[in-house]
Biotite code that builds the C-alpha atoms (Angstrom):
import biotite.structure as struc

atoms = struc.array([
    struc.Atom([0.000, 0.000, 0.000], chain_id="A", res_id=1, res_name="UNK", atom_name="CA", element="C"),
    struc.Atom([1.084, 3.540, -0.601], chain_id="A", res_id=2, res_name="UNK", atom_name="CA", element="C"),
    struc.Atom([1.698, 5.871, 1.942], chain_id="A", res_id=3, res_name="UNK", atom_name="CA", element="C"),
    struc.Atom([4.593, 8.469, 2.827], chain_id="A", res_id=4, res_name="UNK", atom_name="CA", element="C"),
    struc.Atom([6.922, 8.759, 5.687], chain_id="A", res_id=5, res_name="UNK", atom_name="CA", element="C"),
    struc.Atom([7.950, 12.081, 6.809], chain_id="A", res_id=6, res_name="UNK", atom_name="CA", element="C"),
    struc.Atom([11.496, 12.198, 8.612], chain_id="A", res_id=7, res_name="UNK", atom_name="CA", element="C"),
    struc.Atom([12.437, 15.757, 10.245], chain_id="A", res_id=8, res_name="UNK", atom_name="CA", element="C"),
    struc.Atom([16.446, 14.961, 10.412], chain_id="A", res_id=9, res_name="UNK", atom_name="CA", element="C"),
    struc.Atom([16.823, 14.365, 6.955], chain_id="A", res_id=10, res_name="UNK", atom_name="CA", element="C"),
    struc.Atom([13.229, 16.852, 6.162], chain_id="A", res_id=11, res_name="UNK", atom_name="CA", element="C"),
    struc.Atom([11.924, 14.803, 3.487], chain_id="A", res_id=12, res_name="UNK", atom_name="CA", element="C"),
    struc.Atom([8.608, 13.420, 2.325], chain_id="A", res_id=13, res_name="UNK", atom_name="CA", element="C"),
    struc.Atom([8.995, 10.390, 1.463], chain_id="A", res_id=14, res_name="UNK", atom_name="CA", element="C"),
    struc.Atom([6.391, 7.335, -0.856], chain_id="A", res_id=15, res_name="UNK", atom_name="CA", element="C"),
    struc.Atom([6.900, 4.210, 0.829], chain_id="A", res_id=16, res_name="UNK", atom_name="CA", element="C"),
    struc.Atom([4.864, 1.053, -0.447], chain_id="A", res_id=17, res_name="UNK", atom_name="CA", element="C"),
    struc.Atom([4.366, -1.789, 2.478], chain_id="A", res_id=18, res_name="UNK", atom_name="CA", element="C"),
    struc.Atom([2.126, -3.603, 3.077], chain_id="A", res_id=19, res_name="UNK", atom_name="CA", element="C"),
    struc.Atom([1.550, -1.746, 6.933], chain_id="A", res_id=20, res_name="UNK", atom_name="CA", element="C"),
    struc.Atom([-0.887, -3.956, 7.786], chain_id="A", res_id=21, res_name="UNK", atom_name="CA", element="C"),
    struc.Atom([0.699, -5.852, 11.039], chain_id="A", res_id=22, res_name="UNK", atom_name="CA", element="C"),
    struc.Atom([2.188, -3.554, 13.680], chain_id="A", res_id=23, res_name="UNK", atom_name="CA", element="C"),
    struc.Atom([5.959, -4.658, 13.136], chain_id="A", res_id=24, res_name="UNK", atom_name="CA", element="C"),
    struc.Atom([5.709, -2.634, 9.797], chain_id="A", res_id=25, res_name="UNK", atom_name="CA", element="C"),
    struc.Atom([4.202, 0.036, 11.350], chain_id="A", res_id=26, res_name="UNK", atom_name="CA", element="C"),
    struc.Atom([6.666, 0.340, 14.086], chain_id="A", res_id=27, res_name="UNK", atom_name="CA", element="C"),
    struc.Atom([9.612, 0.090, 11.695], chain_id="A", res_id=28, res_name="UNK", atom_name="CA", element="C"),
    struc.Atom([8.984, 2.679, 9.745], chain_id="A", res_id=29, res_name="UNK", atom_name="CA", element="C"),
    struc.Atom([8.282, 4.896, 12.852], chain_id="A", res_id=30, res_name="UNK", atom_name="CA", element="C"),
    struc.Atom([10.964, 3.770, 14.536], chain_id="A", res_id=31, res_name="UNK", atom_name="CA", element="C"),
    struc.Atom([9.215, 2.786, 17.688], chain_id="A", res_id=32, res_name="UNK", atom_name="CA", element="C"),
    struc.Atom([5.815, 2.168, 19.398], chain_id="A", res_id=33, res_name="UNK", atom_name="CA", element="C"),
    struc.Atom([2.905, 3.831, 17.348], chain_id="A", res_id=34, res_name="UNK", atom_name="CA", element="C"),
    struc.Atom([0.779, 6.128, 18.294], chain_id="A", res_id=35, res_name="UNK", atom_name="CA", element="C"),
    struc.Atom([-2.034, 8.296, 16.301], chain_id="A", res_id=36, res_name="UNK", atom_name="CA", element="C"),
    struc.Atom([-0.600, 11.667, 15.718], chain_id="A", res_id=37, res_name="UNK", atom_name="CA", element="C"),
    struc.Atom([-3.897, 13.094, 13.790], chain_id="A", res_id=38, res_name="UNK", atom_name="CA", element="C"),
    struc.Atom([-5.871, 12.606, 10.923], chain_id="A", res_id=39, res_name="UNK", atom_name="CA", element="C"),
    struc.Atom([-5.804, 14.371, 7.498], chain_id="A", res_id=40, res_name="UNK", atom_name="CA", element="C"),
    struc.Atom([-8.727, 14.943, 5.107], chain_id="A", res_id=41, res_name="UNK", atom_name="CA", element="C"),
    struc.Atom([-7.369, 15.937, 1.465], chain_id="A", res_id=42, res_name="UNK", atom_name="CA", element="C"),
    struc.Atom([-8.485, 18.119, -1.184], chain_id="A", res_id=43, res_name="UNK", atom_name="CA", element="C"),
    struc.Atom([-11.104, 15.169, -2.524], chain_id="A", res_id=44, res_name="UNK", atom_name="CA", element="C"),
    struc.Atom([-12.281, 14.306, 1.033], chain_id="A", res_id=45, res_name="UNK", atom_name="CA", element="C"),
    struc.Atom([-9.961, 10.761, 1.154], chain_id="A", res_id=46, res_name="UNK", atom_name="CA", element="C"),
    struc.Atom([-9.439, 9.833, 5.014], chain_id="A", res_id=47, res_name="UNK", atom_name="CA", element="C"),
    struc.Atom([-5.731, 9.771, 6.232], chain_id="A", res_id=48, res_name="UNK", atom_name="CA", element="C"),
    struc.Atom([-4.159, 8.804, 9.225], chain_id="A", res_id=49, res_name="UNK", atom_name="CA", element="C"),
    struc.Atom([-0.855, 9.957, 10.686], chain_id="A", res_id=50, res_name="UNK", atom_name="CA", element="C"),
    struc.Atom([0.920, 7.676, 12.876], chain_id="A", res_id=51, res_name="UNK", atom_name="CA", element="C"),
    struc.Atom([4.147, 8.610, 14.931], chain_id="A", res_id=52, res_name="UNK", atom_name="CA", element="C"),
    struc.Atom([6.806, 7.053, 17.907], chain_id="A", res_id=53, res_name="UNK", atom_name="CA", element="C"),
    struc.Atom([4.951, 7.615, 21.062], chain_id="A", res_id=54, res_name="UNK", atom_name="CA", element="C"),
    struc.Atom([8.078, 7.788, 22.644], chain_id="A", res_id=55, res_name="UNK", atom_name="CA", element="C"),
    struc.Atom([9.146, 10.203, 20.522], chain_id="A", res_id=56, res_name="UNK", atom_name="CA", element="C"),
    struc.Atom([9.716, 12.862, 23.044], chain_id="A", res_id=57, res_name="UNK", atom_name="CA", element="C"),
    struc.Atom([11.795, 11.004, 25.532], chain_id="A", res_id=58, res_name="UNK", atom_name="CA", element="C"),
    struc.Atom([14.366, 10.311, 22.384], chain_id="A", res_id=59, res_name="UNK", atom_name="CA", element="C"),
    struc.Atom([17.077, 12.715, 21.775], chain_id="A", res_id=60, res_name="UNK", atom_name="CA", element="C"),
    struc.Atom([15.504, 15.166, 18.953], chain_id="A", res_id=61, res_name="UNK", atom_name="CA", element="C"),
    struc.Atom([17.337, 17.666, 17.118], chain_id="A", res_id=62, res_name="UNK", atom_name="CA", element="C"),
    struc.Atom([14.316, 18.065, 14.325], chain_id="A", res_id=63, res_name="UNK", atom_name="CA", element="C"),
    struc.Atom([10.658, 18.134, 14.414], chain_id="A", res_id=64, res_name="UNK", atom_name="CA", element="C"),
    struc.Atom([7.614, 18.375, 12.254], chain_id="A", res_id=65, res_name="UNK", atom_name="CA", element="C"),
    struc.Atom([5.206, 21.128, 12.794], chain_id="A", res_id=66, res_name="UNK", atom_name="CA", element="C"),
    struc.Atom([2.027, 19.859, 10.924], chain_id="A", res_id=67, res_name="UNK", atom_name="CA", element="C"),
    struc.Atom([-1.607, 21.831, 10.561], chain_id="A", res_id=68, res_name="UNK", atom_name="CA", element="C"),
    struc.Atom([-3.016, 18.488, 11.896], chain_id="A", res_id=69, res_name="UNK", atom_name="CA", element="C"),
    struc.Atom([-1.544, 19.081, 14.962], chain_id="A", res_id=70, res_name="UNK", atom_name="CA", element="C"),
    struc.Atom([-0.999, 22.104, 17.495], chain_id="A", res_id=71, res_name="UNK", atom_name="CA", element="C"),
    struc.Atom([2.382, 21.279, 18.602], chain_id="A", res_id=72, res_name="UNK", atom_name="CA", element="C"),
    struc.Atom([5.474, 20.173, 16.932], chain_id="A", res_id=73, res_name="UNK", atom_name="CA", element="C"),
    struc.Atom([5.622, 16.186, 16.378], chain_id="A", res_id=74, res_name="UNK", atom_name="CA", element="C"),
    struc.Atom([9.286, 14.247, 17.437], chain_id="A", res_id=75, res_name="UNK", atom_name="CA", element="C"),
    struc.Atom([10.528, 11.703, 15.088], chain_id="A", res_id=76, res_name="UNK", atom_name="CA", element="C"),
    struc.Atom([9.353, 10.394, 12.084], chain_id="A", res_id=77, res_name="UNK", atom_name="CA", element="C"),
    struc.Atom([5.742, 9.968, 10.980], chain_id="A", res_id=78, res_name="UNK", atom_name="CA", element="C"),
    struc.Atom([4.060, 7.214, 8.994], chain_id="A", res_id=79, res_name="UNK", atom_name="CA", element="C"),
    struc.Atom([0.814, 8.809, 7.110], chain_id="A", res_id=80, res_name="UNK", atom_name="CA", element="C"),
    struc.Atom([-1.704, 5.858, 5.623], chain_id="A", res_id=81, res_name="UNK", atom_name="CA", element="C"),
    struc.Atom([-4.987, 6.034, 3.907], chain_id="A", res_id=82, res_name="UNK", atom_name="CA", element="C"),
    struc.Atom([-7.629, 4.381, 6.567], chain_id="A", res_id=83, res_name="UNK", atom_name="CA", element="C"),
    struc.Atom([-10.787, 3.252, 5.621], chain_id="A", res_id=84, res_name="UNK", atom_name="CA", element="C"),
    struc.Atom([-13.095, 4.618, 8.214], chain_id="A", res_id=85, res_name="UNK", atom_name="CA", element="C"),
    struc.Atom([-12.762, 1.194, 10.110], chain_id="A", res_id=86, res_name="UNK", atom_name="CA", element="C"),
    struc.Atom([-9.414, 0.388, 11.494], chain_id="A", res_id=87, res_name="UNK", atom_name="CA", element="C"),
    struc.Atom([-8.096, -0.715, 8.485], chain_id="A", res_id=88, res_name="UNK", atom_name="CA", element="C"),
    struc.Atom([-5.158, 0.554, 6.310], chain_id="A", res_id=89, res_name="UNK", atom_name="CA", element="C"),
    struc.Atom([-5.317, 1.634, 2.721], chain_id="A", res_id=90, res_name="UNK", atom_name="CA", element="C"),
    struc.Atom([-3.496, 3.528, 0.207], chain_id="A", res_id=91, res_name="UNK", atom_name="CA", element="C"),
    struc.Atom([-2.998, 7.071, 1.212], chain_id="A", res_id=92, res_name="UNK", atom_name="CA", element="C"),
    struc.Atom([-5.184, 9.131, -0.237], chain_id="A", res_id=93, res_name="UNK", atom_name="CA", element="C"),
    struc.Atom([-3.269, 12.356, 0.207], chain_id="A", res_id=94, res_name="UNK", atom_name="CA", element="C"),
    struc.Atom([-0.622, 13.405, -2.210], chain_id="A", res_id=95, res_name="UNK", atom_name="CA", element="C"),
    struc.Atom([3.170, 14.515, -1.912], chain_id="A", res_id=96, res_name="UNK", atom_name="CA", element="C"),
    struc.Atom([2.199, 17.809, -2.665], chain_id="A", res_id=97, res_name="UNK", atom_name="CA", element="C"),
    struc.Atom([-0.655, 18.553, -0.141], chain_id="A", res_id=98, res_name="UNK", atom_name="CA", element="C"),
    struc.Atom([1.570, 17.330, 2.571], chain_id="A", res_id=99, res_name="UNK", atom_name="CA", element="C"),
    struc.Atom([4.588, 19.428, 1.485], chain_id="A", res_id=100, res_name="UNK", atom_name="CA", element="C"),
    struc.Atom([1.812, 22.184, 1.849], chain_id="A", res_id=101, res_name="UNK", atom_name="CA", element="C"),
    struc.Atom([0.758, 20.984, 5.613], chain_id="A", res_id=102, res_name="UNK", atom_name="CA", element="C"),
    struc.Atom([4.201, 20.485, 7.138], chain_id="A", res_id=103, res_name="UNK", atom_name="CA", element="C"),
    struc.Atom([7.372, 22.109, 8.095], chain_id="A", res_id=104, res_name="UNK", atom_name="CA", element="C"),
    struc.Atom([10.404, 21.517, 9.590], chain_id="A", res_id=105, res_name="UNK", atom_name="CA", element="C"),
    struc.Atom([11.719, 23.225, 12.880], chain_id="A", res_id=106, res_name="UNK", atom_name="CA", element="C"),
    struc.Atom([14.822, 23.114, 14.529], chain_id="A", res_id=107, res_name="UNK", atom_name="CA", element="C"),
    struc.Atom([15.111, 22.243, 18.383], chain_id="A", res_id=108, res_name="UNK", atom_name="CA", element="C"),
    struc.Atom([16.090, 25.904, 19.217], chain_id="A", res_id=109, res_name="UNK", atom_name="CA", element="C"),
    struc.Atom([12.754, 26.532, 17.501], chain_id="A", res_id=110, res_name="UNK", atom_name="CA", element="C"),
    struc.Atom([10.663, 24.566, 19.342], chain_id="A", res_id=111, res_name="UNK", atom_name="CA", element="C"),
    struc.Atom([12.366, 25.799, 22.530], chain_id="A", res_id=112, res_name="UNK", atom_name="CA", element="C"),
    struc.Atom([11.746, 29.693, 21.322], chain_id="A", res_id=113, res_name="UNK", atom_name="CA", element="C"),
    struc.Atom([7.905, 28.284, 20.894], chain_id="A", res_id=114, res_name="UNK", atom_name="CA", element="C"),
    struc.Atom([7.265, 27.854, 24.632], chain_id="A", res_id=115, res_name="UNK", atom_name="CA", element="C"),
    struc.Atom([9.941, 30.046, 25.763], chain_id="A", res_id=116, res_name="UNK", atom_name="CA", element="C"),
])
């Protein structure tokens, strides 16, 4: 299945295709336990979801991902999927472009400045 992997140290948007269907893939490509990080709706109405490391935060993070699914910056990479309303996995419906439109990439002296 089709879906894209964001990674703030390298700050790319990535297409993966995996199958992401049993939680070892999911992990992998997060790079730890998952967790739901938010949900994106694109520009046709498709259903995304955005999964990240839960334990993101207690890692050592130089690089985040400020997303307009989410108020606060997100640690480590993020795994977004199409879902299909029920739990289940499916292509992402979202393209590279609208994401490249939702996200940015801050710097841990930004993120700091943020809450300062």
């Amino acid at each position: 299945m089709k879906g894209f992997l964001i990674d703030p140290e390298l700050k790319v948007i990535e297409e993966v295709d995996k199958d992401f269907e049993n939680l070892e893939e999911l992990q992998e490509a997060v790079e730890g336990y998952i967790e739901v990080a938010g949900y994106i709706k694109d520009n046709s109405g498709g259903e995304n979801v955005v999964y990240c490391d839960e334990e993101g935060l207690l890692k050592l993070q130089f690089s985040f991902t400020k997303a307009d699914w989410n108020a606060n910056p997100l640690a480590g990479r993020l795994l977004v999927v199409g879902t299909d309303g029920e739990g289940n996995n499916v292509d992402a419906t979202v393209t590279s472009e609208e994401l490249k439109g939702m996200v940015s990439f801050v710097s841990l002296a930004e993120v700091r400045s943020m809450y300062a």
